[in-house]
N, C-alpha and C positions, 0 to 999 in steps of 0.2 A: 362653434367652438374651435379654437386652432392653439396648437404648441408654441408656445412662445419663450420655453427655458427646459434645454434639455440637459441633464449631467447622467452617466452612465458606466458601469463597470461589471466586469466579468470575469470569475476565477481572480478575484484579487487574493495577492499573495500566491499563487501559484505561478511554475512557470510558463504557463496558459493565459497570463492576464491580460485586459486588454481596457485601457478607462479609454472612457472620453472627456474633459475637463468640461464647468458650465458653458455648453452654447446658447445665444440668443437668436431665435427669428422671429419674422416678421411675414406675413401674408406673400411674400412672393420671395423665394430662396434660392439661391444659384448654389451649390457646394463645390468648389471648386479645391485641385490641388493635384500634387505630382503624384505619380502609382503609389499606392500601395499604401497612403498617406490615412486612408478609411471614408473614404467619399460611398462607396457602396454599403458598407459595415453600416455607416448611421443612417443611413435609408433602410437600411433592412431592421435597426434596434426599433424606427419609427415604426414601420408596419407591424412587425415583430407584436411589439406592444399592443398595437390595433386588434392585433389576431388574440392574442392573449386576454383582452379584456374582453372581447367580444365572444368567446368561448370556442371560436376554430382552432386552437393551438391550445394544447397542454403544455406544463411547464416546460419547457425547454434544457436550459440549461440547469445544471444544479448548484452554481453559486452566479450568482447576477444584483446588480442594485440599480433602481432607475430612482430618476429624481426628476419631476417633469413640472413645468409649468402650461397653466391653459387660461385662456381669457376667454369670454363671452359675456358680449355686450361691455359691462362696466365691471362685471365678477369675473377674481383671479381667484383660479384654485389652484393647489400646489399638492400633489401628487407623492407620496413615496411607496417604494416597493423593495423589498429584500428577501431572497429568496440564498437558500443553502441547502445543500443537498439533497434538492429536489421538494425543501418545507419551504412554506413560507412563515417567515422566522419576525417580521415587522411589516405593516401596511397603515401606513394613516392618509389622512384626505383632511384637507385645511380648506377654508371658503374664506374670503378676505382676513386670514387669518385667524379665524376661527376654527376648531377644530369641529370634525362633522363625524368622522367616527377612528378608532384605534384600534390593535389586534398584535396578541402575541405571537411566540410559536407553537405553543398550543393550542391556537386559535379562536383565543378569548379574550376579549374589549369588549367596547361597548359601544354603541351608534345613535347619536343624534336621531329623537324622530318629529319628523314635521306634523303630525297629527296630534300628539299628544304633548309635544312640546318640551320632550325632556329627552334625556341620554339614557337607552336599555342595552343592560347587556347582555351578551349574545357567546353562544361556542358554535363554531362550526369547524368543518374536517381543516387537518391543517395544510393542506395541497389544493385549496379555495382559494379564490380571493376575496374578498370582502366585495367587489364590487360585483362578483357574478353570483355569491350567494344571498347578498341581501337586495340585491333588486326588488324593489316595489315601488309603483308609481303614485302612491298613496302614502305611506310612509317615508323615503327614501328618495323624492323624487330628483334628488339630484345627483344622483349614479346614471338617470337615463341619460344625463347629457354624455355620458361616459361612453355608452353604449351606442348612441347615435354615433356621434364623434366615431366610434369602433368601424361600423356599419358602412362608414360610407370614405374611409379609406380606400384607397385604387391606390396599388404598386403596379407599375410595367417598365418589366427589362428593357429598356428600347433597343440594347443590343443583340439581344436573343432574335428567335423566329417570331416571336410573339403568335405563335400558334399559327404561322403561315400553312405547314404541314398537316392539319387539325380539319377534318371535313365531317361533314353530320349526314347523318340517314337523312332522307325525307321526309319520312315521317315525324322526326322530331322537327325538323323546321317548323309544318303544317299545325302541329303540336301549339308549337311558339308562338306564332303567328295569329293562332285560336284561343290564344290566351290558355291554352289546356296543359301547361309545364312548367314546373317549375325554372325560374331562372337559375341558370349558373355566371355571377358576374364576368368571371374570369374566360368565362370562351363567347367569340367572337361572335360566333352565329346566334348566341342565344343574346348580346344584347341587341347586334342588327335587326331582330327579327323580331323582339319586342318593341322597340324602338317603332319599326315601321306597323304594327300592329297598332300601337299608342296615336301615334303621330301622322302615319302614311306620308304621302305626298309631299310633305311639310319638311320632315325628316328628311326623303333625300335628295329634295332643292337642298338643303343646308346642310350635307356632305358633300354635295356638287359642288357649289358653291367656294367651301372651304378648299377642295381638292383643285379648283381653278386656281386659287388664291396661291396654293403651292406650287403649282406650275406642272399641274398634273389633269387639265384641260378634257372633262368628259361630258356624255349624253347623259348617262344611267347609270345605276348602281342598283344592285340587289343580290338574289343568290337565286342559284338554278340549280339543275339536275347537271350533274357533267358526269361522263364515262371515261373511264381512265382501264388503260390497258390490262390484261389479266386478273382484273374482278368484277367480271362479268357476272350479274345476277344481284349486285348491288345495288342499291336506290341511292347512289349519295351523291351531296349537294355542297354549292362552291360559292363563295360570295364570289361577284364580278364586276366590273366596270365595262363600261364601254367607252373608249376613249375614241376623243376629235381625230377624223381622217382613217379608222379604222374599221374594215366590215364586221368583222367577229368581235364576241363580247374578250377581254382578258380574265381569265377565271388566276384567281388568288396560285393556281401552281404554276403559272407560268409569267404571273407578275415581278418584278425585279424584287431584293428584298428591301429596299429603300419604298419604294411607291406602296409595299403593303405596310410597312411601318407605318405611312403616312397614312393610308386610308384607315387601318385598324384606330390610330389614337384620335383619328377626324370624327372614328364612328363612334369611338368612347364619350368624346369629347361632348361633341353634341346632344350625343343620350343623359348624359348629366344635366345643361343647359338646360336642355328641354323641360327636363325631370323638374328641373328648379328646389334642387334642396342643397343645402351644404355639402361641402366635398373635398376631402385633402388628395390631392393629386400630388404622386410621386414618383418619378421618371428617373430609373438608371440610365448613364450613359447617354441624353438627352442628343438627339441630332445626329447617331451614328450609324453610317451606311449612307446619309442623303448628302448631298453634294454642298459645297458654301451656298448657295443663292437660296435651295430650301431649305438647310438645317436652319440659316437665319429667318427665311419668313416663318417656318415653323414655330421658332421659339416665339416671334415676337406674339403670333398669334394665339400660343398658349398663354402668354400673361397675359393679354388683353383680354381673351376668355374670363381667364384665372378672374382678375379685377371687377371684369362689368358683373359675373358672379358670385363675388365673393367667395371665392372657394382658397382654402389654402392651396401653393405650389410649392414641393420640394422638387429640383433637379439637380444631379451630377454631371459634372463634365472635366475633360481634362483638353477640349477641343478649344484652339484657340479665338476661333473664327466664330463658335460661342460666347464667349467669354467678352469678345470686343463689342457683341450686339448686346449683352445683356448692363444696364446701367448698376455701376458697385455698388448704388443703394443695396441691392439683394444681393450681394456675393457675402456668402460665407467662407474663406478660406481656409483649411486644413493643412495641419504640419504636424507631423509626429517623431517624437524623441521615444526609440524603444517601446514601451507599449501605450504610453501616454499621447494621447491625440487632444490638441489643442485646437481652441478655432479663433481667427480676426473677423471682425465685421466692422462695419462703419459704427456701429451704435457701440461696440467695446473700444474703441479705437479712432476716435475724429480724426485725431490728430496726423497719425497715419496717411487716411485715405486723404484730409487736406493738402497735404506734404506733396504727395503722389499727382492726385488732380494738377499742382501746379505748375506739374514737369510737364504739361502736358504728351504724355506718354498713353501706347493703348492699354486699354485693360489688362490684354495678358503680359504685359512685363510687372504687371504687380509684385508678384509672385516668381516670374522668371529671373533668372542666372545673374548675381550683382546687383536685384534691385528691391526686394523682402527678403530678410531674414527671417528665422523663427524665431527672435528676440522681440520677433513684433517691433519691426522699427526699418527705415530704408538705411539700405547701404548706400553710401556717393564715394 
């Protein structure tokens, strides 16, 4: 299941507000646009939401409205959520326009059930959502898609440390590795080390592999025991590589911070592949810290993942040297007037990106200085 129609607002009416007008994507997404414009904001309302139905995040904010579209396979479902002062105040769920169930702010509608075939109604607390309290896979089974879809969201800052400074006991590796722990997606060593537990040898031919492909040419790859000065009496462990022409392994704190970007999202990467299930990948700040030659083989190699898996891709970038590798099919463009954020794409806008194509110009003067307005139209 992937997002295909996002509208979005928060603290409307106050002077805290922040909409986003309807966007549209598609299976591979570029967000592109000047600071400040909300290239990270709508990455964050997407997970946000992920975390929200998936039951890791409580309400958040106390006035928000999302408006979401999702496709899978041939079925479009259409999404609302409105929340106020920390209630939720309206939720309905449409299935080819059909409605599947409704809910006040009191927390009373009524729910489509697939077993018996009719609409029951229902009260539940009103700080619920209807998709986390009526889960059943038997009744309801089509909130699981909701859930999955939830589950298998991956956000990474790619500007941050992405956990470079993040080291594990050893006996949580050994843990990991014996299948005897529970995973934590979000840190490094716990998917490496499932990963290779799952997979072995397989796995890190196909981070080696990948890491050549970037220009980051190694033996090996794992995690060991390393000692690090003044905490002596510690058991803790380092993922590392061994790179071509070098004797010692590079353990992750003394690696650049570009080349562990590059390994951490190789090791993500593949762990999903491997896994083979659906997967919306979303990437702030895509390519930053790595040089032109591999921010581009990076990216290309993320869509071509992205694709041969079908997984959905969201990324941001405001890099231009992004922007010219990535084809405007998947650019989404952002422009904001006051708190109103608006987006262009080729699918709201032919006419545009036809216009544009003809100048033959690069990608990033799309958008750059005399050549898009936010009238959505070129300047000559």
């Amino acid at each position: 299941m992937i997002i295909t129609r996002l509208q979005y607002e928060e603290y409307s009416g106050e002077e805290q507000e922040w909409r986003l007008a309807t966007v549209d994507f598609s299976e591979i997404n570029l967000i592109v646009g000047k600071n400040s414009t909300g290239k990270s904001r709508v990455l964050g309302v997407i997970s946000g939401l992920a975390r929200l139905v998936d039951g890791q995040q409580k309400i958040l904010y106390d006035n928000c409205a999302y408006e979401v579209g999702f496709s899978r396979d041939q079925d479009v479902f259409e999404y609302l959520l409105k929340i106020k002062k920390g209630v939720v105040i309206d939720e309905r769920l449409r299935l080819n326009g059909k409605e599947l169930f409704s809910r006040d702010e009191q927390g009373e509608g009524r729910i489509w059930n697939e077993k018996t075939q009719e609409f029951l109604e229902f009260s539940i607390p009103n700080d619920i959502l209807v998709l986390s309290a009526k889960r059943d896979r038997l009744q309801h089974s089509y909130i699981e898609n909701f859930h999955t879809w939830a589950g298998r969201v991956r956000f990474y800052p790619f500007g941050t440390s992405l956990g470079r400074e993040q080291l594990a006991q050893v006996p949580e590796v050994i843990a990991l590795l014996n299948g005897e722990s529970a995973m934590d997606h979000s840190r490094l060593f716990d998917v490496y080390s499932r990963g290779f537990a799952l997979w072995e040898e397989d796995y890190d031919k196909a981070i080696l592999k990948d890491l050549e492909l970037l220009g980051y040419p190694c033996t090996d790859v794992g995690v060991d025991q390393i000692n690090i000065k003044g905490m002596k009496g510690f058991q803790l462990a380092a993922i590392y590589v061994h790179e071509v022409n070098l004797k010692s392994p590079t353990f992750q704190t003394v690696m650049s911070q570009g080349m562990f970007r590059a390994l951490g999202m190789v090791i993500h990467l593949n762990y999903a592949c491997f896994l083979g299930e659906s997967r919306t990948v979303v990437i702030d700040d895509i390519g930053e810290g790595l040089d032109f030659e591999r921010a581009c083989l990076f990216v290309n190699l993320l869509i071509d993942r992205c694709q041969e898996h079908q997984f959905q891709l969201f990324m941001s970038t405001n890099d231009r040297f992004v922007m010219n590798e990535v084809d405007l099919d998947h650019w989404c463009i952002l422009h904001r007037e006051g708190s109103l954020v608006q987006a262009t794409t080729k699918r709201n806008s032919p006419e545009l990106f036809r216009e544009f194509e003809f100048l033959g110009l690069n990608n990033f003067d799309l958008f750059s200085a005399g050549i898009f307005s936010a009238e959505r139209g070129l300047r000559h």
